[in-house]
N, CA, C and O atoms as a CHARMM CRD file, in Angstrom:
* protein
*
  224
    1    1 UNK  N      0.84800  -1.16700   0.00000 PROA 1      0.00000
    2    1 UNK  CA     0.00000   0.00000   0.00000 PROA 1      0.00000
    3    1 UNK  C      0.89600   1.23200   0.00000 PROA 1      0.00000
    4    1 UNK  O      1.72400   1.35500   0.90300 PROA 1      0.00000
    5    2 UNK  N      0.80500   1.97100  -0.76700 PROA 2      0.00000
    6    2 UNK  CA     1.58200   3.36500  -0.98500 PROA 2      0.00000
    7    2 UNK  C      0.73200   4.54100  -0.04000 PROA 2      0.00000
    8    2 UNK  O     -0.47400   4.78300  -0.07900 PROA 2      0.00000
    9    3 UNK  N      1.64500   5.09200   0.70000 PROA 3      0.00000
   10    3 UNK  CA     2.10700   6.12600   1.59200 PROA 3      0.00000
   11    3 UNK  C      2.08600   7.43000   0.90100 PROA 3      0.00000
   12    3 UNK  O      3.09600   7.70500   0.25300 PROA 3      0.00000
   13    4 UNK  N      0.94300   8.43700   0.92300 PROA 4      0.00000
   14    4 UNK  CA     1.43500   9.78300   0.93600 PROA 4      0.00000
   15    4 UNK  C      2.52300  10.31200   1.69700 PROA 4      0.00000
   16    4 UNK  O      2.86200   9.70800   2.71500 PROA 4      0.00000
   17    5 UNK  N      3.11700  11.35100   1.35200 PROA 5      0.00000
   18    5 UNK  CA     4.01700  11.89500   2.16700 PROA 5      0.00000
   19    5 UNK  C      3.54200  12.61200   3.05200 PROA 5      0.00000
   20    5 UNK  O      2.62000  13.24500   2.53900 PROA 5      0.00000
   21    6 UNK  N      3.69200  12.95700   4.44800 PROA 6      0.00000
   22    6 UNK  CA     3.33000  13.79600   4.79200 PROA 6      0.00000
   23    6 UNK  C      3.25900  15.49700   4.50200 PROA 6      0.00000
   24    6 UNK  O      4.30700  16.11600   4.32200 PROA 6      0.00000
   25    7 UNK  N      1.82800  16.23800   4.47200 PROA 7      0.00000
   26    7 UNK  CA     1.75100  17.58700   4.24100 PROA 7      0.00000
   27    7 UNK  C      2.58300  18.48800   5.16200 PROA 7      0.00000
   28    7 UNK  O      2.43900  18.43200   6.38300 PROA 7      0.00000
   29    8 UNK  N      3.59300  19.45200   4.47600 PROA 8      0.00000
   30    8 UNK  CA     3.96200  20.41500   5.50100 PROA 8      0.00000
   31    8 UNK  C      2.68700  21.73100   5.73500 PROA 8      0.00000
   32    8 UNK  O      2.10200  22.41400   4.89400 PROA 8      0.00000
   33    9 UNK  N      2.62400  21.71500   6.72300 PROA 9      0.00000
   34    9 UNK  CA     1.62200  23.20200   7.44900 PROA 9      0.00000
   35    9 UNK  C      2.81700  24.45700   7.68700 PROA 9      0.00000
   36    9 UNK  O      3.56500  24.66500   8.64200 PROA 9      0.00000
   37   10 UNK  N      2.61900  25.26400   6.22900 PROA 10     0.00000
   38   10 UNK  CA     3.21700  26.07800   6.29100 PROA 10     0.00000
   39   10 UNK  C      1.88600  27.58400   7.31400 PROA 10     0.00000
   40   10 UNK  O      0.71900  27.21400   7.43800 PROA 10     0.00000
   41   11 UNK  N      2.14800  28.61700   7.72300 PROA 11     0.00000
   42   11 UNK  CA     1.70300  29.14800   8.46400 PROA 11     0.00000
   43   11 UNK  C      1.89600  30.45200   7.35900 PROA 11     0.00000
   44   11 UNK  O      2.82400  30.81900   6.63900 PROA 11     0.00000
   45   12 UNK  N      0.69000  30.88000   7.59000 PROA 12     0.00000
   46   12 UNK  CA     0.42800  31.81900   6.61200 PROA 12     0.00000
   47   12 UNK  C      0.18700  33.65800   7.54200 PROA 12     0.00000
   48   12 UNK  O     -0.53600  33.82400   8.52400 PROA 12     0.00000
   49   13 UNK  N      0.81200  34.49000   7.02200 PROA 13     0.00000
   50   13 UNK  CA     0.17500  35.64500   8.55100 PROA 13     0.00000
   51   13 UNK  C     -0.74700  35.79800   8.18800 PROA 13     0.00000
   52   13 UNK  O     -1.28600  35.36800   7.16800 PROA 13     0.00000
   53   14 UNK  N     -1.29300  36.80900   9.40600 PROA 14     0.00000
   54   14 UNK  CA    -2.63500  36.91600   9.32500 PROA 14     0.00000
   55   14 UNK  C     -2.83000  37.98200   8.05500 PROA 14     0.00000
   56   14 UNK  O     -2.01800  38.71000   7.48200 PROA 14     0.00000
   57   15 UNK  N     -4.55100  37.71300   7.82500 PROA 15     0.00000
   58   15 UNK  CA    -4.98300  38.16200   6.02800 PROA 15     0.00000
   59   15 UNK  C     -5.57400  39.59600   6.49300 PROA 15     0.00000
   60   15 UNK  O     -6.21800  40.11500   5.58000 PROA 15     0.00000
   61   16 UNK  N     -5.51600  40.47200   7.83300 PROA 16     0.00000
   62   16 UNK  CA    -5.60900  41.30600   8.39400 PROA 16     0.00000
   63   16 UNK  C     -5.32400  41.99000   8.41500 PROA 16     0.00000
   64   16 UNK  O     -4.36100  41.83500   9.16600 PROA 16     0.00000
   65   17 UNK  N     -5.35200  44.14400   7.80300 PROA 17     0.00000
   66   17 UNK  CA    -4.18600  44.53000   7.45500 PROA 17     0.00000
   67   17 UNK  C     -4.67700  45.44900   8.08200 PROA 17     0.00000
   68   17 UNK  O     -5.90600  45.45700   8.15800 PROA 17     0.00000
   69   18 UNK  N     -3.89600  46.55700   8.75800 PROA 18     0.00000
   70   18 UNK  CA    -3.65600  47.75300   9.58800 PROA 18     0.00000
   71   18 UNK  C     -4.86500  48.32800   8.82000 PROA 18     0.00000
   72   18 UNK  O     -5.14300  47.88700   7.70500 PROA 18     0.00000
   73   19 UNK  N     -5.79300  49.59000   9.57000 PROA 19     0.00000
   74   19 UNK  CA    -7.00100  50.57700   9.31600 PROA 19     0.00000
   75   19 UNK  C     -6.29100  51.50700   7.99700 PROA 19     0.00000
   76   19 UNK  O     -6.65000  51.78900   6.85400 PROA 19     0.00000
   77   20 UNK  N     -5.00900  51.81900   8.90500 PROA 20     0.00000
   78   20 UNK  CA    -4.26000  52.82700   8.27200 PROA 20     0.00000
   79   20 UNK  C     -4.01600  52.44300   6.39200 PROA 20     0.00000
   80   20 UNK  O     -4.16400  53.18000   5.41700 PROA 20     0.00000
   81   21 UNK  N     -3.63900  51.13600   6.48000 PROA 21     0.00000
   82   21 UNK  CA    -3.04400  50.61600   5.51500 PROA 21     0.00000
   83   21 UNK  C     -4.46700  49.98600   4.22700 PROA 21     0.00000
   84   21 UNK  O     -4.40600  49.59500   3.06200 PROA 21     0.00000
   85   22 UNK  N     -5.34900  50.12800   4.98700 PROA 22     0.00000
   86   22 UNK  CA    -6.63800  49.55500   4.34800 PROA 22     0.00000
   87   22 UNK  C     -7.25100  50.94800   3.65700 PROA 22     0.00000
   88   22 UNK  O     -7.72500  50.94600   2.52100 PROA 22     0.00000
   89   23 UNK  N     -7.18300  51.98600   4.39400 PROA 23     0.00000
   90   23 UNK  CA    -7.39900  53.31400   4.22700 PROA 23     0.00000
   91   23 UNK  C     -6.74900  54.15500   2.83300 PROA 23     0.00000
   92   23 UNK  O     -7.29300  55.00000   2.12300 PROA 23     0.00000
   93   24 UNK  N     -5.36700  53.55800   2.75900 PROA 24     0.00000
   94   24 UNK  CA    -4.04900  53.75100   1.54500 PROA 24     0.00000
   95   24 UNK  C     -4.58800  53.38500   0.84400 PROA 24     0.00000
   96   24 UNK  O     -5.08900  54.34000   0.25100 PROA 24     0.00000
   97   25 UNK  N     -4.94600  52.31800   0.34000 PROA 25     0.00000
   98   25 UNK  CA    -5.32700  51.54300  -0.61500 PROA 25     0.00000
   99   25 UNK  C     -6.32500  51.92100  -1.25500 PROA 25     0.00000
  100   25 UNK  O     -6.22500  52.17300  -2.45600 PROA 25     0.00000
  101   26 UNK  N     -7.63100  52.05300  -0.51000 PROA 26     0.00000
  102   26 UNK  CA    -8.92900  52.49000  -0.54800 PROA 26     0.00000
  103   26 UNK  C     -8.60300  54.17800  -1.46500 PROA 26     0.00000
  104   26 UNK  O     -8.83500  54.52700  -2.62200 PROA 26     0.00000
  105   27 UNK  N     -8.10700  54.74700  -0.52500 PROA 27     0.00000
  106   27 UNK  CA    -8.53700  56.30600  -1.42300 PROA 27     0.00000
  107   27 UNK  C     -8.04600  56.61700  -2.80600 PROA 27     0.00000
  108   27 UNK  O     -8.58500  57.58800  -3.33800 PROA 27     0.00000
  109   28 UNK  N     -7.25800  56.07200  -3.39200 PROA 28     0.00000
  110   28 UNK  CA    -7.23300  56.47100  -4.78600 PROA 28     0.00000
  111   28 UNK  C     -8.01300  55.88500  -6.03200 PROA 28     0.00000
  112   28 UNK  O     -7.96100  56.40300  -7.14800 PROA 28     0.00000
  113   29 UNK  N     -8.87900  54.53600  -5.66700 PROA 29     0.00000
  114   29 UNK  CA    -9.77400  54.39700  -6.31800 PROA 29     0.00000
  115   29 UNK  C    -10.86300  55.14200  -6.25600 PROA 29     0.00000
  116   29 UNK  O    -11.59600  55.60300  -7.13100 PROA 29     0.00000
  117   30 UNK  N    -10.87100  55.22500  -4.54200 PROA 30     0.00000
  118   30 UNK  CA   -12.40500  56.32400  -4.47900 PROA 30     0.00000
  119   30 UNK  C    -12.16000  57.53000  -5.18700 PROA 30     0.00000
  120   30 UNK  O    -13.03400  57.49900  -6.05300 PROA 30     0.00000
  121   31 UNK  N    -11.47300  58.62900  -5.36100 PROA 31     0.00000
  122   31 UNK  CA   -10.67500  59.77100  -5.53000 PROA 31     0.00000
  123   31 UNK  C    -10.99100  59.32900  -7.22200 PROA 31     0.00000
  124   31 UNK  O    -11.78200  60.11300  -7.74500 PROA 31     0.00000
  125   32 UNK  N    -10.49900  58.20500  -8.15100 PROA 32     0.00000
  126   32 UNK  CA   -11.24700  58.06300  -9.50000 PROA 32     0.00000
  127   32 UNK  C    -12.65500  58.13700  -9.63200 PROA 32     0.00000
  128   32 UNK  O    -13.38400  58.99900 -10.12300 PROA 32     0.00000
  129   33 UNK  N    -12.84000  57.24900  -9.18900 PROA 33     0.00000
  130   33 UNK  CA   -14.60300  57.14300  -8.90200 PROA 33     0.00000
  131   33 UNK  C    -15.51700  57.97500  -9.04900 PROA 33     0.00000
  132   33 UNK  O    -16.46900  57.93600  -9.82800 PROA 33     0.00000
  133   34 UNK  N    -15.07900  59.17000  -7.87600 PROA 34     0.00000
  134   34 UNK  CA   -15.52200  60.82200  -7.80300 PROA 34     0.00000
  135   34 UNK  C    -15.82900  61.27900  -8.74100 PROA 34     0.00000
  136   34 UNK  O    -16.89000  61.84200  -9.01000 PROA 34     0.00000
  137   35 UNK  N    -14.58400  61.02600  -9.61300 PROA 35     0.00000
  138   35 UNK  CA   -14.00400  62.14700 -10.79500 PROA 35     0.00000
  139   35 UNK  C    -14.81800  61.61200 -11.50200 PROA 35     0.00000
  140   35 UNK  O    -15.77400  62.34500 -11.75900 PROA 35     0.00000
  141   36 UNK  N    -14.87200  60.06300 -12.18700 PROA 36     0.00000
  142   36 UNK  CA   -15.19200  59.67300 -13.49800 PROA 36     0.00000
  143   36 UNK  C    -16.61200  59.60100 -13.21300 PROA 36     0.00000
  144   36 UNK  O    -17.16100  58.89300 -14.05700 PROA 36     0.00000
  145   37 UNK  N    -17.44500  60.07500 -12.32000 PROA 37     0.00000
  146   37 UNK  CA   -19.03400  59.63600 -11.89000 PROA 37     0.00000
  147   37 UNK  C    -19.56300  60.79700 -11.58600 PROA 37     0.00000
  148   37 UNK  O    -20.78700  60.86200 -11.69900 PROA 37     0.00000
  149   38 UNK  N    -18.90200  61.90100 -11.17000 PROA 38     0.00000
  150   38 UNK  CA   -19.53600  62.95500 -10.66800 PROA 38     0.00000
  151   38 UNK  C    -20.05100  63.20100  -9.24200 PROA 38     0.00000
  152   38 UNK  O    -20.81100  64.05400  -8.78400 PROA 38     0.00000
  153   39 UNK  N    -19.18600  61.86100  -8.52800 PROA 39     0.00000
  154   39 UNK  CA   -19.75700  61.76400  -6.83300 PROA 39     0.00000
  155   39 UNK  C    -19.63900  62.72400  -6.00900 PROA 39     0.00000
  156   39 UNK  O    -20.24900  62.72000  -4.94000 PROA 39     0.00000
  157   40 UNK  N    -18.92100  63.59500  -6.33900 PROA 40     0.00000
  158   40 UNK  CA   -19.11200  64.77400  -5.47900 PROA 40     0.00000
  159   40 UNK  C    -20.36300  65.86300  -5.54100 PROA 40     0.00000
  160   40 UNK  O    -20.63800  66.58600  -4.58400 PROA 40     0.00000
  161   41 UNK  N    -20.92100  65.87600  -6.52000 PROA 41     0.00000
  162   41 UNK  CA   -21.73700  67.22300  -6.67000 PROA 41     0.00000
  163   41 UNK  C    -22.96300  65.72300  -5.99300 PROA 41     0.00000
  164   41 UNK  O    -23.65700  66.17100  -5.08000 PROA 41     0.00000
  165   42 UNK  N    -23.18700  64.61700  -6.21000 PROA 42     0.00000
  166   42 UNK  CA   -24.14500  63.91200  -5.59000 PROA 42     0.00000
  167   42 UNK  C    -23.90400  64.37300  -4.21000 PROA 42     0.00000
  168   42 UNK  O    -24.86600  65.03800  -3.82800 PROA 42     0.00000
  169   43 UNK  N    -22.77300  64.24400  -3.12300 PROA 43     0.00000
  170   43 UNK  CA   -22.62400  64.42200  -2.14000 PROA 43     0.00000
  171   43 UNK  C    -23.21900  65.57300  -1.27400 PROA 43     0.00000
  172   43 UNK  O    -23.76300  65.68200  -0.17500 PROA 43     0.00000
  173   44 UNK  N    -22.73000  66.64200  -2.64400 PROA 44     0.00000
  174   44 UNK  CA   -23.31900  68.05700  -2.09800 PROA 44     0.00000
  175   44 UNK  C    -24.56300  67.86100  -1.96200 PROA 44     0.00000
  176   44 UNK  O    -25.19900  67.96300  -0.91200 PROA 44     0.00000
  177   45 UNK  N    -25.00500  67.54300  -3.11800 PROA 45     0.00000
  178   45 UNK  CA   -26.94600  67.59200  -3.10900 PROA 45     0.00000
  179   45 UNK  C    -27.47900  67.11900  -2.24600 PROA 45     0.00000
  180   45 UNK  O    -28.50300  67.61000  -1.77100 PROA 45     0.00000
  181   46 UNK  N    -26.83700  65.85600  -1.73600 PROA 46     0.00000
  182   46 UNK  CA   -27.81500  64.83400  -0.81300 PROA 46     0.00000
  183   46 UNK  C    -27.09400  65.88800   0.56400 PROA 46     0.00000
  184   46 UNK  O    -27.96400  66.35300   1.30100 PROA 46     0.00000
  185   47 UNK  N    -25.88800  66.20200   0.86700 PROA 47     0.00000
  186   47 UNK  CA   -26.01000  66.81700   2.30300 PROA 47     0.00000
  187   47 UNK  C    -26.71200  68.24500   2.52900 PROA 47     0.00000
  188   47 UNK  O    -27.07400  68.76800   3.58300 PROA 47     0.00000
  189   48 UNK  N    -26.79700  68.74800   1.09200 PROA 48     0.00000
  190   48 UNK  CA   -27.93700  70.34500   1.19600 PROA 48     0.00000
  191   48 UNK  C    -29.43900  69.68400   1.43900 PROA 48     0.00000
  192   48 UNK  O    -30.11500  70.30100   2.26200 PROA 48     0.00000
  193   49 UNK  N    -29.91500  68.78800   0.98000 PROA 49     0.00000
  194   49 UNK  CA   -31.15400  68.56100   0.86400 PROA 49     0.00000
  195   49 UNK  C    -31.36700  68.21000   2.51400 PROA 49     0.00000
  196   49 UNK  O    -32.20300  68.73400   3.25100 PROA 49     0.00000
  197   50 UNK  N    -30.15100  66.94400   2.96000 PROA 50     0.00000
  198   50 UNK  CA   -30.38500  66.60500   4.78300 PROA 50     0.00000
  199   50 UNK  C    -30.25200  67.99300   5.51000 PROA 50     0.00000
  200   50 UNK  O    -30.87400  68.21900   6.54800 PROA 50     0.00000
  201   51 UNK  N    -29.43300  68.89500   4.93500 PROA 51     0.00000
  202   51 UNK  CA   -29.20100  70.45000   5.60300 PROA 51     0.00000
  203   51 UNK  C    -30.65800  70.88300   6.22200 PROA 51     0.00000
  204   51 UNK  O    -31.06200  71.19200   7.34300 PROA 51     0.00000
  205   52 UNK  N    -31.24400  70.74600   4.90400 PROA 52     0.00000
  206   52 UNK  CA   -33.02500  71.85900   4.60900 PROA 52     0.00000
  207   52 UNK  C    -33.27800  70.69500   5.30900 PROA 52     0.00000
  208   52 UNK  O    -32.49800  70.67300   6.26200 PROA 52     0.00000
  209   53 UNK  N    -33.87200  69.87500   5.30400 PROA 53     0.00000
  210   53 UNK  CA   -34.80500  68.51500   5.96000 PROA 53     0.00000
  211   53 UNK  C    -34.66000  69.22100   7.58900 PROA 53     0.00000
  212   53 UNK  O    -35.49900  69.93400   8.13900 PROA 53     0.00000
  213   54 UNK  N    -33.45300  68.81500   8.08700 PROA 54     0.00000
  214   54 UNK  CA   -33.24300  68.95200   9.63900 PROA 54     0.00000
  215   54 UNK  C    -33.39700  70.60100  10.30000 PROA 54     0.00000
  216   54 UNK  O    -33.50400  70.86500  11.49800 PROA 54     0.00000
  217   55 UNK  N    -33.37600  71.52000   9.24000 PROA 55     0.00000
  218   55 UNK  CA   -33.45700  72.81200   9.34200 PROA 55     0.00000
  219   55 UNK  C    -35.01200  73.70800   9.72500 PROA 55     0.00000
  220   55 UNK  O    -35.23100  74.86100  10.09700 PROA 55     0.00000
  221   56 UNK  N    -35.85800  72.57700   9.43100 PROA 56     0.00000
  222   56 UNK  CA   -37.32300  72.79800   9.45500 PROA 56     0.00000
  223   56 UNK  C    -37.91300  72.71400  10.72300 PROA 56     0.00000
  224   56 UNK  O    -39.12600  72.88200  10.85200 PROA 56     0.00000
């Protein structure tokens, strides 16, 4: 009867990466996004409109 070899358990770090470092990553897609979609003037609109809403 033939014998696998035994598997080595290599240890992998953790898949967990710093706020800071998740944050790096994150803003220059968002920062395209903006640009190529127009997400900012959405931003404005929707926080003028919550402005007037809560202002009443």
């Amino acid at each position: 009867m033939a014998y696998s070899a035994p598997r080595m358990h290599t240890t992998r770090p953790s898949s967990r990466r710093h706020p800071l470092v998740a944050t790096a990553m994150v803003l220059p897609l968002a920062a395209l996004l903006v640009v190529v979609f127009g997400g900012w003037d959405a931003v404005v609109t929707q926080a003028s409109s919550v402005g007037v809403m809560l202002g009443r």
